[in-house]
N, C-alpha and C positions, 0 to 999 in steps of 0.2 A: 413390456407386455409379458415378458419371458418370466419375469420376476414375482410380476400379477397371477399367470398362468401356473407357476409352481404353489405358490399361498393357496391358491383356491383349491389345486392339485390336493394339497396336504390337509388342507381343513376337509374336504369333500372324502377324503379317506378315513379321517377320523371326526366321524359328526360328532362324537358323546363329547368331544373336546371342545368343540365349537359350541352344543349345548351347556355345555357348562361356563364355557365363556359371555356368552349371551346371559343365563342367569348370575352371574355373577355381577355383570355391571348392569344390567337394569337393577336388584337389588342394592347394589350400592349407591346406583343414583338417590334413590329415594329415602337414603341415611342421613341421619341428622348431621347438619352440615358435611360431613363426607360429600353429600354425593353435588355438592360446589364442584368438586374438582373432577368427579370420574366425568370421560367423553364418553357419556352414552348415545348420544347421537352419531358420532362418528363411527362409532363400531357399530353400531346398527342398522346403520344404513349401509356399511360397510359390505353386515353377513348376509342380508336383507340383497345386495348385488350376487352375491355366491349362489343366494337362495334361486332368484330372476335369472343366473346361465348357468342354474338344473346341478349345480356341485352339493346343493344339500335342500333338503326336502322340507318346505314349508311347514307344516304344522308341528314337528317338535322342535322347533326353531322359535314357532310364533308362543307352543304352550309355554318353552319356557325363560321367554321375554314376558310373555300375562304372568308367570309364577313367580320370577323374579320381581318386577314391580311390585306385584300383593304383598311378597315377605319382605321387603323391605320399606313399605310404608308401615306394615304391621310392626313389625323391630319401633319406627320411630313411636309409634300411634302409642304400644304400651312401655314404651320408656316415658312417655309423658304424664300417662295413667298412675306409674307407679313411682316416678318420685315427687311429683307435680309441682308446685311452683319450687320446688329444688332443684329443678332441676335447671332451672334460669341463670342459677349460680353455680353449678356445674361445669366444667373444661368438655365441649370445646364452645358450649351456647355462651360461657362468660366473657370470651373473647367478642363477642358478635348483640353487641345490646343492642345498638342499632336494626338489624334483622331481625332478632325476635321481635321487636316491640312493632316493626312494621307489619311481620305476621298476624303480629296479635290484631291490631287494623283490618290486616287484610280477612282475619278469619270471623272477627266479629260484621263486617259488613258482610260477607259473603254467607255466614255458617256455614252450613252441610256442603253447598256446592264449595268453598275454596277446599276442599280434597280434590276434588275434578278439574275445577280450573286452575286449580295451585301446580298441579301435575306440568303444565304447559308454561308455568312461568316462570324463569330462570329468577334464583334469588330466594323466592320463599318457598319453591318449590322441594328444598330439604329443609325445612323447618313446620311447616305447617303441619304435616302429620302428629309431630309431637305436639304442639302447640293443642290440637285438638282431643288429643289425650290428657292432656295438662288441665282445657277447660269443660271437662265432663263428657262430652259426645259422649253416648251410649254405643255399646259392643256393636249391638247389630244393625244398627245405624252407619257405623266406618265402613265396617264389613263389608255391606252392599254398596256402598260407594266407592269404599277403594275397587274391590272387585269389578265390575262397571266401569269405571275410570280407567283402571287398570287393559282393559280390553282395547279400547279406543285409541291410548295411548299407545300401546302396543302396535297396532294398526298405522300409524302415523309415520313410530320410526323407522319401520320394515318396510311399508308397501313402495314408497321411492326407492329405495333400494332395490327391489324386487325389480320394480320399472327400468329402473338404469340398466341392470343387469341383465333384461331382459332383451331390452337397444343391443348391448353390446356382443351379445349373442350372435343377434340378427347383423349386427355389424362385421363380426368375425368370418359367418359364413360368405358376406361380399366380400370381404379385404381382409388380411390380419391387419396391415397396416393403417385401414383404417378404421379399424377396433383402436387400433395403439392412441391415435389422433384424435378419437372420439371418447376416451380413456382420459386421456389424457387434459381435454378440454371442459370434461363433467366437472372434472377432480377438480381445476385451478377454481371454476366457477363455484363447486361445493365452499370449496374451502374458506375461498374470499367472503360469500354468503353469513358462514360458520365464524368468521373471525372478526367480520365487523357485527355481528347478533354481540356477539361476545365482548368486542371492544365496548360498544354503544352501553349493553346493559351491565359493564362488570367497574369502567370507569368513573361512575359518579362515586361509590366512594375516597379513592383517593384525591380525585378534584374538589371534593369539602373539605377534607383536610389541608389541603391546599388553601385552598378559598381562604378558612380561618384563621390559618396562619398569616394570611401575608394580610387580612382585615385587622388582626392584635397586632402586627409588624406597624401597620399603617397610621394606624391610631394614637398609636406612641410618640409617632415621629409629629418635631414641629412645622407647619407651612400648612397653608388653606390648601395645596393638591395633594397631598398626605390624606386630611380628612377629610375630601373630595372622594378622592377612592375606598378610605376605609368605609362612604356611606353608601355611595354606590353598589359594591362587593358586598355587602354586608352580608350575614346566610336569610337574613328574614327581606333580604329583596329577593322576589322569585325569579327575576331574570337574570341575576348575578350569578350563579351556575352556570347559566347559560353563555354566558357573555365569556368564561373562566376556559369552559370547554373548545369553546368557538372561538378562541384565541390563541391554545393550543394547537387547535388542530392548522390554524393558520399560521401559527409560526413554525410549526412541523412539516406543513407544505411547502413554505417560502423556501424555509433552509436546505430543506431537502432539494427541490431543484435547482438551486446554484450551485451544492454542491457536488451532485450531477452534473451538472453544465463546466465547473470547474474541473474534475475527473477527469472530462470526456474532451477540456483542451488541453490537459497539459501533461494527462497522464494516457500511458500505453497498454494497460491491463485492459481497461475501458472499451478500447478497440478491440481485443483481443477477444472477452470475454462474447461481447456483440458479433463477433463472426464466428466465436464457438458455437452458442448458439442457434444464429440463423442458419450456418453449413447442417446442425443437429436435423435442425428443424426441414429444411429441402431434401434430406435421405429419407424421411417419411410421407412425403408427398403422396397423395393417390388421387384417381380421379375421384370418388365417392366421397372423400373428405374435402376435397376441392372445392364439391358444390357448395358443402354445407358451408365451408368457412367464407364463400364468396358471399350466400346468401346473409350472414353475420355481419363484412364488412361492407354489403349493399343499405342494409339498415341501419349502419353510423354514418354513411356519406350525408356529406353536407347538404344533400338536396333537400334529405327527408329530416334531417333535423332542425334546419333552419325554417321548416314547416312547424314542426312541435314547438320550436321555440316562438312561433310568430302566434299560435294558438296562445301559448303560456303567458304572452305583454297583452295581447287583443283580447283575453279573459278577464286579463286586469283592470285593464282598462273599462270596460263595457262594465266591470264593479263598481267604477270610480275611484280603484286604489291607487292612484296618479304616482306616489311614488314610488308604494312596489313596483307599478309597472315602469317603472324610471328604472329603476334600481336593476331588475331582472335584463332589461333590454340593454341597458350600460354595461355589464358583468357579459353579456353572452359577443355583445359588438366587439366589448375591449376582448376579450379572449378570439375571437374571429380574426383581428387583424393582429394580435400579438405572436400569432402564427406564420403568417409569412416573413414578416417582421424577422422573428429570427433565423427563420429558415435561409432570408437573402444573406444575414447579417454572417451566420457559419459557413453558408452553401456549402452541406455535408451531404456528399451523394447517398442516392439508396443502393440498398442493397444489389437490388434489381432494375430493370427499366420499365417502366409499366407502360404498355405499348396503349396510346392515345392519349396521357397525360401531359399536359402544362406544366405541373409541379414537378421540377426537376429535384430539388432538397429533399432533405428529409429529418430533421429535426427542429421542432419535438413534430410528432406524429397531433395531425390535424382530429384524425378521426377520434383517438383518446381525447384530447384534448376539452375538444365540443361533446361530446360524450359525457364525459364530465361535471363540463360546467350546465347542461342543457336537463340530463336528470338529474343533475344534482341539485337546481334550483325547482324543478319538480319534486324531487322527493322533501326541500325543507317546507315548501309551501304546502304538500298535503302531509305533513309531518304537524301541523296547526292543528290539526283536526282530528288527531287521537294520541293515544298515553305514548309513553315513554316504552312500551311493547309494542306499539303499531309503528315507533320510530325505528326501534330496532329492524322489524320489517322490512319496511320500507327503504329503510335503506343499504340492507343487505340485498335486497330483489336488483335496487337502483346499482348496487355495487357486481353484482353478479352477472347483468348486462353489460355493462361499461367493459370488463373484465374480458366475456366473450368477444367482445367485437375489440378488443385489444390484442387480445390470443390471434384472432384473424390479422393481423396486420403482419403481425411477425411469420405466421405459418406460409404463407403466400408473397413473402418476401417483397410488402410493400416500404417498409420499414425494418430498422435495428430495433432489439430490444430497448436500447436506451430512448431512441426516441419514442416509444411507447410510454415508458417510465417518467420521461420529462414530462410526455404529455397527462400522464395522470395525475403527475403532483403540481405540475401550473392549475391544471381542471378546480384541484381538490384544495389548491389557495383560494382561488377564483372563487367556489363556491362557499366556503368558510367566511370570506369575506360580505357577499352577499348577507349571507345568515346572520350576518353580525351588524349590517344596516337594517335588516328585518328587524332585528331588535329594539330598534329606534323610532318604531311607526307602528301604528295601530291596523291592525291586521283582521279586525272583525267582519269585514264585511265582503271577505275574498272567496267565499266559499270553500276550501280548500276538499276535499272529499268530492266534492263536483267537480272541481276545476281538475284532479284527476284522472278521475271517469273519462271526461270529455276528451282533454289531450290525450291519452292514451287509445281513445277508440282514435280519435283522427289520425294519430300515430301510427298504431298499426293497419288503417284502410291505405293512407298513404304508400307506409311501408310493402304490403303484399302488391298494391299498383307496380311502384318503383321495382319490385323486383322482380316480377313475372315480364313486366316490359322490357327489362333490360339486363337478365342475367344470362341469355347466352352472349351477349355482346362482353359484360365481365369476363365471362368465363373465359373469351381469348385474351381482353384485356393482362389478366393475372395469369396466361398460361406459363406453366414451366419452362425457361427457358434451356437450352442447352449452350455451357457453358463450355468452352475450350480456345485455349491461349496457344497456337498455332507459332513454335519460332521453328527455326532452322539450326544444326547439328554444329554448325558452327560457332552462330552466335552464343548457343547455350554453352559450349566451351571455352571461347571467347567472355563472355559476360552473364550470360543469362543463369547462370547457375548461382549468382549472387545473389540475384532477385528470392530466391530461395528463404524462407527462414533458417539459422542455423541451430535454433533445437523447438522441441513439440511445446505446443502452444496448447494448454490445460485448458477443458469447460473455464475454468475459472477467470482466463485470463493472465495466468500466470504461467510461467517455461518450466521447461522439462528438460530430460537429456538431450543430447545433443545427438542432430543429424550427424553420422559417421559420413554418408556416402549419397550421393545421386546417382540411381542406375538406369538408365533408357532401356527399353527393351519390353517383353511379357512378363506379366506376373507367373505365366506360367512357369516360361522358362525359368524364371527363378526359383518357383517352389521346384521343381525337379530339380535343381541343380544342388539346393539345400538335402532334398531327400539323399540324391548321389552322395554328398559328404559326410550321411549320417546323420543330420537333424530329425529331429524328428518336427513334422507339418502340427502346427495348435489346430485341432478341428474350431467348426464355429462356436464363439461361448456361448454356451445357456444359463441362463440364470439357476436350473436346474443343478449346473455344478456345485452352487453355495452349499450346497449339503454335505459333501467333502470339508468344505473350511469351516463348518460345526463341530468336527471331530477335532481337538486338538492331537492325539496320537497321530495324527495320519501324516507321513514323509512328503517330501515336496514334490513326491513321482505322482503323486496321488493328488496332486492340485493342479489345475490350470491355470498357466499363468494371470494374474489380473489383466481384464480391458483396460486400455490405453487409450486416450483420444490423443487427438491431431485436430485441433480448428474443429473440432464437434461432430468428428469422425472416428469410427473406429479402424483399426489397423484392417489393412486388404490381405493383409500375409503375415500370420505370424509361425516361428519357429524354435525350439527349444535345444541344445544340448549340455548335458552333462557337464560339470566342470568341477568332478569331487575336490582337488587341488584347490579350490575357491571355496569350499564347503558351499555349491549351490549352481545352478546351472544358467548358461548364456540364455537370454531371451532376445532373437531377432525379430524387429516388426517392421513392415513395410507400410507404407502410402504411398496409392497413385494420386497424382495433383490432378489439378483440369488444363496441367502444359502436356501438348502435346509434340513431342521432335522430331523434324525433315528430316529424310536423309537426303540425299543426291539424287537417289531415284525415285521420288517420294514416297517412300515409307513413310507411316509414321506411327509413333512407337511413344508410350506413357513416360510423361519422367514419374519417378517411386523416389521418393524418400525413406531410408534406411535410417536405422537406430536401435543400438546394442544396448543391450543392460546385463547385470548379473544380479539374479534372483536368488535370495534366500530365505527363508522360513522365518520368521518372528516368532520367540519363543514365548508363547503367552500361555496362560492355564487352562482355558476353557476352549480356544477357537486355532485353528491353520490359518494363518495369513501370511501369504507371499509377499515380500517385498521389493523394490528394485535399489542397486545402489550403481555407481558407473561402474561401466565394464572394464575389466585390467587391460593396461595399454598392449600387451601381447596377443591378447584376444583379438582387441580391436585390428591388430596388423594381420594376423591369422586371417579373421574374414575377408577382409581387402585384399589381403595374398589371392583369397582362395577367389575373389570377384576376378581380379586380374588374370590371374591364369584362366577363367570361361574367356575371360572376351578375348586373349589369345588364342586358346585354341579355336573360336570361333572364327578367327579372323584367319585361321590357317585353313582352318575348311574349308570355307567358302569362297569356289570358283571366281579367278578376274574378271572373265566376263559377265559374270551372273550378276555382280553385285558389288562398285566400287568401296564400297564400308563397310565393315564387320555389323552384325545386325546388333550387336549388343556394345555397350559403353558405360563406363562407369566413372565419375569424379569424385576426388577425395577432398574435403576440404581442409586446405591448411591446418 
């Protein structure tokens, strides 16, 4: 949020930047073929949030996303005017015969309107302007069209934008943290929306390519299953794409989850990564985000799904479509029991306890799972019922639900991320698989466009029921719990400081330097004790700092050191000093765990995890970036010198009778 808050900071400072930003890639969207690749939706919606929490002022924002779109459908409109059909054989439209000649389709069915509705459809939407230049349009006939179109368009990318930004305003002023949490769950759900639109409509070309090749592969070779498939596959069978896509995407699922499941038994990043993670994810906790993500993971419970899904057979059924409705009810059962199934088969704990639960495991995660398979055989079924634009739709909406009420499992620490993940990609076998016996059956008479409607109103009546009735009752179910591991001053001396990891465990999954020292005691006392010998105290990072490490001239007094995770934590203490003799200086960071250590008279006192590095500059041309590399083994005895000596003199101070143990303790490890 820190990182989001400086951007918006810096655009909101400089609007003419940000306008000129916004005209430039609406303009380039609407460039002959160029504007394929620019993300004008993402930065639009983007500036369109800046707009919604008040960093920059709606209408030269809005005039110049309408101004950018006009001049860049006009660029195409009279480059087609003026070399006309030359322009077909032209770089970059010679590469793209396929697109033009669809355009050309799309524009002769449509005329005047595909300017307006072309604007909205990925694909021909940067070719049609030329194309309508190329076949006469009159001047002031585009004019008023683009112009018009241009406005609407304009409206569509910004106003969500506007909305979001608007939320997270209002979110800010409740919680920062749960602005971060609400930030953060928009964006996964945008994105996933954003990238299956994009998968679904940008894939068919290379899966014809595909297709053809392995149809001439097929046809050559001898045996009746050879040209079996070459007639099958053919391109002039309309279902053979279909079947090409839906086999991909089922063998991308398959492979994918085992080899997740393979990762996750044999390898230790896996673990690692999954508790970076979820530790990330419970330092953001608030109550205001609580609700929301309970109310998320109350609409994927199996109550209310296994309702939608009973709608979805009982729809079929009452159609007559006896084997969809086989087919649908077979794919949702088998994924229902293939769920506990493995969950007995690893009994992999959760994260958490979810206080009233049965379900002791936890992978894959049930709620993804049925999620999954449950809209995902709704969205192929009302995916019958309109073009290959409304499938996009469709299943980016289905994909951006699934996605929320997956985010909710992890945030709430009902599951690991990986069991979310497994469960999306069994789901997303499950459902591919279906789609590919739908192919096998006549399907006219399911209504699909109804059969929508209807599930989804019953869905969400159900839904709103289920959750008013029974989300304070979640709400304790998923409370936060408080986490500490309670040993005695002994043991931990004794043994328990093995339990320890012995270096930092990266987001990633992957190690870090190595723990120097475990120290019992306050964090306070230590940061004072640091201060005493000269360190200097790291205030907390802001992402604000990045502005220093744009400056490549700037010394490494002038940079704060990089965050550091721990298990998906940042350092509770961190420290600097000087170390010209190294060309760069010591960085101290501390972690407190959730062990907490006895003493005799019960005290009890954090164990911290310590960890030395030595920092220096990367010499690059443009940017400061600090780096770590290990600390010189002199360093490392230095500090441990200088631990030892506090907890002796602590132990000379402190009166016999007050207090059998020194209050502070430190172990070194081998």
């Amino acid at each position: 949020m820190d990182l989001a808050n400086w951007v918006i900071a810096y655009l909101g400072d400089n609007p003419h930047l940000s306008i000129a930003v916004v005209f430039l890639i609406s303009m380039g969207e609407a460039l002959l073929i160029i504007g394929l690749f620019v993300p004008s939706t993402v930065v639009l919606v983007g500036v369109g949030t800046l707009v919604g929490g008040g960093k920059l002022d709606f209408w030269p924002i809005f005039v110049a996303t309408w101004l950018g779109a006009i001049t860049g459908d006009a660029i195409s409109y009279w480059a087609g005017r003026i070399y006309g059909e030359h322009l077909k054989r032209m770089w970059p439209l010679s590469r793209y015969p396929g697109l033009v000649r669809k355009s050309e389709e799309f524009f002769a069915e449509h005329g005047g309107k595909s300017i307006a509705i072309g604007r909205f459809v990925p694909g021909v939407k940067a070719v049609i302007p030329g194309i309508a230049g190329m076949m006469g349009m009159s001047n002031t006939r585009f004019a008023t069209i683009n112009v018009i179109s241009a406005f609407f368009w304009s409206l569509a990318h910004l106003m969500p934008g506007v909305f979001i930004g608007r939320g997270l305003a209002v979110a800010s002023q409740v919680s920062g943290r749960f602005a971060l949490v609400l930030f953060v769950l928009l964006g996964a759900v945008f994105i996933t929306a954003w990238l299956i639109r994009i998968v679904v409509m940008s894939s068919i070309p290379p899966l014809v390519r595909l297709q053809t090749r392995f149809v001439e592969a097929a046809a050559r070779r001898p045996g009746r299953v050879w040209h079996w498939l070459a007639d099958t596959l053919a391109p002039d069978n309309p279902k053979a794409l279909r079947v090409v896509a839906l086999s991909a995407v089922l063998a991308a699922g398959g492979i994918g989850f085992v080899s997740l499941l393979e990762d996750l038994i044999a390898r230790n990043s896996m673990v690692y990564l999954d508790l970076s993670i979820a530790n990330l994810m419970q330092s953001v906790r608030n109550m205001p985000a609580d609700r929301v993500m309970v109310v998320l993971t109350m609409i994927g419970d199996g109550t209310v799904l296994v309702v939608l899904g009973a709608v979805i057979v009982a729809w079929l059924a009452a159609r007559r479509a006896w084997t969809i409705a086989g087919a649908a009810a077979l794919t949702m059962v088998s994924a229902a029991l293939f769920v506990p199934f493995m969950k007995i088969l690893l009994q992999r704990a959760r994260p958490e306890e979810i206080l009233g639960s049965a379900d002791l495991y936890s992978f894959p995660s049930g709620h993804a799972t049925l999620a999954t398979v449950v809209f995902g055989i709704l969205a192929v079924l009302m995916g019958l019922g309109v073009g290959r634009w409304g499938k996009a739709v469709l299943f980016a909406c289905a994909g951006a639900l699934i996605v929320a009420i997956a985010c909710s499992r992890i945030y709430l620490g009902a599951h690991w991320p990986s069991d979310v993940a497994g469960g999306l990609l069994f789901g997303i076998t499950m459902t591919a698989a279906f789609a590919l016996a739908l192919e096998a059956t006549r399907a006219d008479r399911i209504a699909p466009v109804s059969l929508g409607l209807v599930s989804l109103a019953i869905y969400a009546t159900v839904s709103a029921v289920y959750v008013t009735q029974g989300h304070a009752t979640a709400m304790l179910s998923y409370s936060q719990p408080t986490r500490a591991n309670v040993i005695t001053r002994e043991y931990w001396l004794d043994a328990g400081w093995k339990m320890q990891p012995e270096r930092r465990i990266e987001l990633t999954g992957e190690t870090g330097e190595p723990f120097i020292a475990q120290w019992v005691g306050s964090l306070n006392v230590l940061r004072d004790l640091m201060k005493e010998k000269g360190w200097q105290i790291v205030p907390t990072w802001s992402w604000v700092d990045v502005l220093a490490y744009s400056d490549g001239s700037n010394d490494l007094d002038a940079l704060l050191p990089r965050p550091s995770l721990h298990e998906g934590r940042l350092a509770d203490l961190s420290a600097t000093l000087p170390s010209p003799q190294d060309q760069g200086r010591l960085v101290l960071r501390a972690w407190a765990t959730d062990t907490l250590v006895t003493a005799a008279d019960g005290q009890r006192d954090p164990l911290v995890l310590i960890t030395l590095a030595l920092e220096r500059k990367k010499e690059l041309p443009i940017v400061a970036l600090p780096h770590d590399v290990p600390a010189p083994a002199n360093d490392v005895r230095a500090v441990l010198k200088l631990f030892a000596e506090a907890v002796h003199a602590e132990a000379a101070a402190t009166e016999p009778n007050a207090r059998a143990e020194p209050p502070l303790l430190v172990h070194v490890r081998p």
